[in-house]
PLY file of the C-alpha trace (Angstrom):
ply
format ascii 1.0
element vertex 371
property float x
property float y
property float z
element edge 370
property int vertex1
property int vertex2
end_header
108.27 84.53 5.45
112.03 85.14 4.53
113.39 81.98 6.36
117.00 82.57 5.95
116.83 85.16 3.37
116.83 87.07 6.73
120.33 86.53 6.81
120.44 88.50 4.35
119.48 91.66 6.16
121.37 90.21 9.34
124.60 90.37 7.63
123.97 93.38 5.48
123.06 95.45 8.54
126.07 93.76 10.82
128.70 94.66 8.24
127.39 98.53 7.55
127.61 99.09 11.53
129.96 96.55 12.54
132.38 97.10 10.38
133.87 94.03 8.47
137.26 94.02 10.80
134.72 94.07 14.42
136.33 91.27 16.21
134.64 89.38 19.49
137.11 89.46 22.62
136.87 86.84 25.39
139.29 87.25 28.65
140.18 84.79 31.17
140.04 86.57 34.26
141.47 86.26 38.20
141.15 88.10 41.14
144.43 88.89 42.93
147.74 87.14 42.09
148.75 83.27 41.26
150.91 82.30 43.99
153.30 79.14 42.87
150.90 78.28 40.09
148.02 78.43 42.55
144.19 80.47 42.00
142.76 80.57 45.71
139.72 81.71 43.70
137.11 81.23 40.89
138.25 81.51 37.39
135.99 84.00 35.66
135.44 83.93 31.75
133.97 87.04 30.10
133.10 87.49 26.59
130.39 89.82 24.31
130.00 86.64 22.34
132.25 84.93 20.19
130.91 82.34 17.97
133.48 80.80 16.23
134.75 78.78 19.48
133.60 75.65 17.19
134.68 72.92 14.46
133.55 74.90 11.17
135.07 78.29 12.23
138.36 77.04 13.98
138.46 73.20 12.07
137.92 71.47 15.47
136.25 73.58 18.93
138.19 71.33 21.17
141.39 72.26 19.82
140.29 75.63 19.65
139.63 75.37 23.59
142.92 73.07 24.02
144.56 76.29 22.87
143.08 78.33 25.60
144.45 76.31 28.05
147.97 75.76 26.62
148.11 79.84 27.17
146.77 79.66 30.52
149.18 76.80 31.56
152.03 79.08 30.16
151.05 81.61 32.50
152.04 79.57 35.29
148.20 77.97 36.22
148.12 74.66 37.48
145.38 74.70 40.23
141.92 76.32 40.88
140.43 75.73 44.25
137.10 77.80 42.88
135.18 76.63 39.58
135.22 78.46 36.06
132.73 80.43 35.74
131.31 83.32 33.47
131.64 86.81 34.55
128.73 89.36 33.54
125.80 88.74 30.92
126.25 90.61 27.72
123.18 88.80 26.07
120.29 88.80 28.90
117.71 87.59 26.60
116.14 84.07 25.98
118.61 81.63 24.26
116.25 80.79 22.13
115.00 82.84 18.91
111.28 84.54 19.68
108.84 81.77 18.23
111.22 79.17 17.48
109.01 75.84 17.06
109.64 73.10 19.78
111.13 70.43 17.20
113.88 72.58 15.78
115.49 72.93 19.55
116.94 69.48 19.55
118.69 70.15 16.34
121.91 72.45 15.06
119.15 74.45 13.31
117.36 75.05 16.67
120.29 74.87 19.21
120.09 77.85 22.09
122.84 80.82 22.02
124.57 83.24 24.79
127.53 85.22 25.25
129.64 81.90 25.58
129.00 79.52 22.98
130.94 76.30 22.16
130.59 74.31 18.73
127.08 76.00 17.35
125.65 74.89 20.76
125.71 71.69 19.86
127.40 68.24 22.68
127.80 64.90 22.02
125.81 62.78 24.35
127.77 58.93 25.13
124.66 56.23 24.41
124.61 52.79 24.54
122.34 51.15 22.08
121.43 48.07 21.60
124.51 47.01 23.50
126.68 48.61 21.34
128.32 52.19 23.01
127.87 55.45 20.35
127.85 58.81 20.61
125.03 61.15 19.48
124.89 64.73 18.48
122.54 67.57 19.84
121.61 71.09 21.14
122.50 71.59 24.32
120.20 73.28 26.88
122.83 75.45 28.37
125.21 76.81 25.81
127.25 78.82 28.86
127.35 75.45 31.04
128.21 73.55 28.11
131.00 75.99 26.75
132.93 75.71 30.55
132.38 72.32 30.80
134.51 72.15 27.58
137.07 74.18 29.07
137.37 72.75 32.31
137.91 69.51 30.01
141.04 71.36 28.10
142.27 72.56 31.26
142.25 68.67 32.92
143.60 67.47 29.82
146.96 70.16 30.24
147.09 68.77 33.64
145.55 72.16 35.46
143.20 71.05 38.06
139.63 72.69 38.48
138.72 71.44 41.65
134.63 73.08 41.63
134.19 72.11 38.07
132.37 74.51 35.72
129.64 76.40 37.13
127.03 78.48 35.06
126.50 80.50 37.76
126.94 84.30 36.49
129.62 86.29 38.71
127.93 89.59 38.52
131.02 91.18 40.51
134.30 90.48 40.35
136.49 93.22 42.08
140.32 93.72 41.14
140.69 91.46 38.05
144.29 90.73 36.27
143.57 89.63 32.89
145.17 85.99 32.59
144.72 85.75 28.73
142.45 86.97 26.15
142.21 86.42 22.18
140.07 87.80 19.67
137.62 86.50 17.39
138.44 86.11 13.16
137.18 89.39 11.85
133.47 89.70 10.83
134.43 89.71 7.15
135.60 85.69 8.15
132.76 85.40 10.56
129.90 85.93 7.69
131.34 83.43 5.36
130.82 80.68 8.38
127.24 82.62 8.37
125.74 82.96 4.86
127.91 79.93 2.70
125.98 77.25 5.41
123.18 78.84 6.12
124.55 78.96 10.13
121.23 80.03 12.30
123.47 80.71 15.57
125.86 83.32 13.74
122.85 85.19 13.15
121.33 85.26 16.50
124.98 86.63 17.93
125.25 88.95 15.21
121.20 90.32 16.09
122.27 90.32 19.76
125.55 92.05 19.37
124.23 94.98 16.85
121.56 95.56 20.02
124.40 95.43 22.45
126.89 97.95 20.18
124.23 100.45 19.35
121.75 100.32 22.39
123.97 99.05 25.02
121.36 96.26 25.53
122.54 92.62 24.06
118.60 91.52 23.56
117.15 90.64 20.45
114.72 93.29 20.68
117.16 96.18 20.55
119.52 94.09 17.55
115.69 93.93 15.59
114.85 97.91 15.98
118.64 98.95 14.97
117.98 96.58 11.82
115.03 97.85 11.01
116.30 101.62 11.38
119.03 100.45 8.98
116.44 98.95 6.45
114.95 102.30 6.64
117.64 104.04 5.90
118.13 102.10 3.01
114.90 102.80 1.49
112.58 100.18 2.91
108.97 100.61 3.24
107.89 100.86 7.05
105.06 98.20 6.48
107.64 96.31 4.12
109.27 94.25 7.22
108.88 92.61 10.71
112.26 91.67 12.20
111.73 88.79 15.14
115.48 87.09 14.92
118.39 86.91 13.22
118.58 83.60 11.24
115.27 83.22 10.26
114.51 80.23 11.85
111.01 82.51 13.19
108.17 82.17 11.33
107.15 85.90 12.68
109.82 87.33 10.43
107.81 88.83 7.28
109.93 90.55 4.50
108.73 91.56 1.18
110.92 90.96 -1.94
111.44 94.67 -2.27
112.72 94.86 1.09
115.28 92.76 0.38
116.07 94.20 -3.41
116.67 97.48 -1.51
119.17 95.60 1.53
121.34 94.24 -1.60
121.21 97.59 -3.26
122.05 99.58 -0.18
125.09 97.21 1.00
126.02 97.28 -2.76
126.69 101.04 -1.74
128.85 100.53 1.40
132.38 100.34 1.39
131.86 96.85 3.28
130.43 95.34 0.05
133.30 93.37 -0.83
133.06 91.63 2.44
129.17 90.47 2.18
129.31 89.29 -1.58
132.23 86.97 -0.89
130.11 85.64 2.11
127.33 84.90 -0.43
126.96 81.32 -1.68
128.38 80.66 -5.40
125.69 78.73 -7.57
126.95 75.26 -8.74
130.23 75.93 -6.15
129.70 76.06 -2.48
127.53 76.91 0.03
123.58 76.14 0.06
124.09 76.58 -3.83
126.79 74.30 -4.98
124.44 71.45 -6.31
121.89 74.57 -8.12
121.89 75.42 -11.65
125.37 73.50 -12.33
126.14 73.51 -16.42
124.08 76.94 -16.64
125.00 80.30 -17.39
124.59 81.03 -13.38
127.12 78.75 -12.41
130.08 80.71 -10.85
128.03 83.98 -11.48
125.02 83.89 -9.37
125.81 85.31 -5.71
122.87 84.74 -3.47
121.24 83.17 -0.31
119.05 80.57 -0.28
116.05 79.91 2.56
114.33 76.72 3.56
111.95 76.21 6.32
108.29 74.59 5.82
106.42 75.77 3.17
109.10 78.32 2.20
111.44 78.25 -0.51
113.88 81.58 -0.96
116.44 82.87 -3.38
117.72 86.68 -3.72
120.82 87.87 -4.25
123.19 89.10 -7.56
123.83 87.81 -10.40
125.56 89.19 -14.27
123.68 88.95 -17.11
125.11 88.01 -20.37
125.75 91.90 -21.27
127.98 91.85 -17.89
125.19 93.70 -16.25
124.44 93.08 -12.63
121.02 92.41 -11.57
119.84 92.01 -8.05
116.81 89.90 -7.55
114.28 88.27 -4.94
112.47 85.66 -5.09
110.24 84.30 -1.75
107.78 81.76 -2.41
105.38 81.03 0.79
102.15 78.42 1.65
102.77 76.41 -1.88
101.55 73.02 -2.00
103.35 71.54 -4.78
107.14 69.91 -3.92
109.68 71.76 -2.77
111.59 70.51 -5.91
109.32 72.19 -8.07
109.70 75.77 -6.40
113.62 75.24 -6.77
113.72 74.08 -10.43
111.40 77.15 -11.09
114.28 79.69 -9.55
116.73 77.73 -10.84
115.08 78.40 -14.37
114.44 81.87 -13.57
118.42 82.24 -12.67
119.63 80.98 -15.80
117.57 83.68 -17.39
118.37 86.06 -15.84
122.30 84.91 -16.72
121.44 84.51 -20.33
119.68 87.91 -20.57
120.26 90.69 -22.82
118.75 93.64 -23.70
119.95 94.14 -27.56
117.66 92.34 -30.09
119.50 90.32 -32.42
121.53 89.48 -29.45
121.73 85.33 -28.77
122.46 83.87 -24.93
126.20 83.37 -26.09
127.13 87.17 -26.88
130.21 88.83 -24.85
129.55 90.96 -22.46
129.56 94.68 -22.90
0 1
1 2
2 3
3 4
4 5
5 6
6 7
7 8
8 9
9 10
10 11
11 12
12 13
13 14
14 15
15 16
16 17
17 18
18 19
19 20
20 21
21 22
22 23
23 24
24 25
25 26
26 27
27 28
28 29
29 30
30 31
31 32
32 33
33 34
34 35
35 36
36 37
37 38
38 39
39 40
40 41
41 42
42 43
43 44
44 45
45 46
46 47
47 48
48 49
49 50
50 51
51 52
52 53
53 54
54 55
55 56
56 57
57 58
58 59
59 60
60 61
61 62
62 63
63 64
64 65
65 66
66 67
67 68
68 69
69 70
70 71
71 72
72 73
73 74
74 75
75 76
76 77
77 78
78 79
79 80
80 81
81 82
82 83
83 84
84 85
85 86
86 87
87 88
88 89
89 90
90 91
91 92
92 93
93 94
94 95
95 96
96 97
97 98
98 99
99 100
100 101
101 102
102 103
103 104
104 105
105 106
106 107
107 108
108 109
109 110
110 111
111 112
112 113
113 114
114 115
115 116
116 117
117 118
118 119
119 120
120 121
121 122
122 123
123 124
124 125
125 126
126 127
127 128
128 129
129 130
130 131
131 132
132 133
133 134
134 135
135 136
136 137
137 138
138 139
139 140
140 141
141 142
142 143
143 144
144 145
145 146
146 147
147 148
148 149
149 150
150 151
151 152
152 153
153 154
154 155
155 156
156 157
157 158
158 159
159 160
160 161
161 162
162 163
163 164
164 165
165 166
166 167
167 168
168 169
169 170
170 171
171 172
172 173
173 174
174 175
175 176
176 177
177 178
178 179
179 180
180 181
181 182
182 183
183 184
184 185
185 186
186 187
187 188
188 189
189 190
190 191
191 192
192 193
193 194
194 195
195 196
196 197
197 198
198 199
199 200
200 201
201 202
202 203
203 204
204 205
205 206
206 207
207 208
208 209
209 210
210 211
211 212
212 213
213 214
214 215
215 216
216 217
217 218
218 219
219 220
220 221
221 222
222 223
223 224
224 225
225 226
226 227
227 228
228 229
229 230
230 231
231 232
232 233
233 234
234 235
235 236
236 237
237 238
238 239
239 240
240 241
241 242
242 243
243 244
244 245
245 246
246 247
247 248
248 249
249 250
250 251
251 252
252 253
253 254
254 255
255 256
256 257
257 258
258 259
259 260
260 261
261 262
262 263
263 264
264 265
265 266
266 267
267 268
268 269
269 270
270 271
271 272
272 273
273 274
274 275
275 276
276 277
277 278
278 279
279 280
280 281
281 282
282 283
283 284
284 285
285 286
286 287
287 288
288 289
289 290
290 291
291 292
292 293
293 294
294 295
295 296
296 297
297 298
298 299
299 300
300 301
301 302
302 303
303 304
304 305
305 306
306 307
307 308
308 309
309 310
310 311
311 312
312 313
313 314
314 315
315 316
316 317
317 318
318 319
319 320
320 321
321 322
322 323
323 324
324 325
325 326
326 327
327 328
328 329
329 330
330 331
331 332
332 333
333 334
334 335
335 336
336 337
337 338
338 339
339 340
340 341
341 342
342 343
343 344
344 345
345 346
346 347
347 348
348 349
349 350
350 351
351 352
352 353
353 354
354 355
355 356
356 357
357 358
358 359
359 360
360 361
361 362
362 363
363 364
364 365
365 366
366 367
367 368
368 369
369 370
């Protein structure tokens, strides 16, 4: 089990197909004409799945949907007799990744995805405990409700009235559109930085459901796994060497072998979209999943790689430059142990400051320049 070393071959795959400038588009859509600032009509949002509607991609979602709004309101809307609702379904699949465990739902690791997505899936629920009022994070239920819900809130707070509210109900036709607005997503060279520095499981189940949409015309999981896996493939992986379930890794179906992923980092070494994925990567001892790891070693500031966590998995692979200046690309998935956790880590922590300090010329000590 990769956990989310499967981001890994996510984001490899995403950025040889995608492209690292593929942007998302959403569009605010009417039917017919605004007459003195009025919609006699629904207002229909379409979108093949932006996710970066939220606080670590934008720095806050609701300002990011306060913007939306503002350009609406400059258009000349200020009433909707219908509701705001989505228009089409670009990801007709479960929200949820195939085998995801009932705990993790409640939780930003777990939290559901679709086509329209605000803040990771995750709301903040008001609660009053203990008579005191506070609020409390968690995954919503219905990422498309919960995503116009937050826009019918930017629109009230610009002073456009909504009078049917948001409604998740899918407007599978919608004759004669004008386009209203619509805005583009950061490109996915920005995108995968949100994705593999954090470890962010909902990036990853867009980015599976898009690559199925793109190359099959079908926006399911399914389709995203067998255009990764033809992609793995092509990059030299062994048939029996994989089993692609989702995109984050959040699945305990998902089975890679080390070699698997050795070949993924050599084959997106390769592309021309390389650039893009290593600066995604976490930095050991700087940011990301590895900005506490092997701090004061050799590996600090060199090692590129992703990490993966879930129960009874620990996971490291990625790049890193000897002490010769020679890059090395590793893997390392440790599964079923029964010792800590902290004693997995400190062993690939020890492992990566070999790797740093290694050269091949005898004689040679762990300080030498590089050659």
């Amino acid at each position: 089990m990769p956990a989310s070393n499967q981001k890994i071959l996510t984001g490899a795959v995403a950025l040889a197909l995608l492209g690292p400038e593929y942007r998302y588009r959403t569009s605010i859509l009417v039917r017919g004409t605004l007459r003195d600032g009025i919609l006699d009509d629904d207002l229909a949002v379409s979108s093949n799945g932006d996710p970066t509607i939220s606080d670590r991609a934008r720095g806050s979602a609701v300002a990011a949907m306060d913007s939306i709004a503002g350009a609406l309101a400059a258009k000349g809307l200020k009433r909707v007799t219908g509701a705001v609702r989505p228009l089409g379904d670009a990801f007709p699949d479960s929200i949820y990744g195939y085998g995801w465990e009932r705990d993790d739902l409640s939780s930003s690791s777990g939290a559901p995805v679709d086509e329209l997505l605000f803040n990771e899936g995750m709301i903040e629920i008001p609660l009053r405990i203990v008579g005191t009022d506070t609020i409390r994070s968690t995954a919503t239920s219905a990422p498309v409700l919960s995503y116009l819900e937050a826009l019918s809130s930017a629109l009230a707070r610009r002073g456009i009235i909504l009078a049917g509210g948001a409604n998740a109900d899918t407007l599978s036709r919608y004759p004669a559109t004008d386009t209203l607005h619509s805005f583009l997503s950061p490109p996915l060279r920005d995108i995968l930085r949100h994705f593999e520095k954090p470890s962010q499981n909902q990036i990853g189940e867009i980015l599976i459901r898009t690559l199925g949409r793109e190359r099959t015309g079908v926006g399911v999981a399914d389709s995203g796994a067998a255009v990764m896996s033809r992609q793995l493939l092509s990059w030299g992986a062994e048939r029996d060497g994989f089993f692609v379930y989702d995109g984050s890794g959040l699945s305990r179906h998902n089975l890679v072998s080390p070699e698997t992923i050795v070949r993924t980092l050599v084959g997106i070494s390769r592309d021309t979209a390389f650039a893009a994925f290593l600066d995604a990567l976490p930095v050991a001892g700087v940011d990301g999943t590895l900005r506490t790891r092997m701090v004061g070693t050799r590996a600090a500031s060199n090692m590129r790689a992703k990490t993966g966590t879930i129960e009874f998995v620990r996971s490291l692979s990625g790049f890193i430059t000897t002490a010769e200046g020679e890059r090395l690309v590793f893997s390392m998935l440790s599964n079923h142990f029964i010792v800590p956790v902290r004693e997995i880590t400190r062993v690939q922590d020890a492992i990566g400051a070999l790797l740093a300090n290694y050269t091949s010329m005898p004689g040679n000590s762990s300080t030498s320049g590089t050659r």
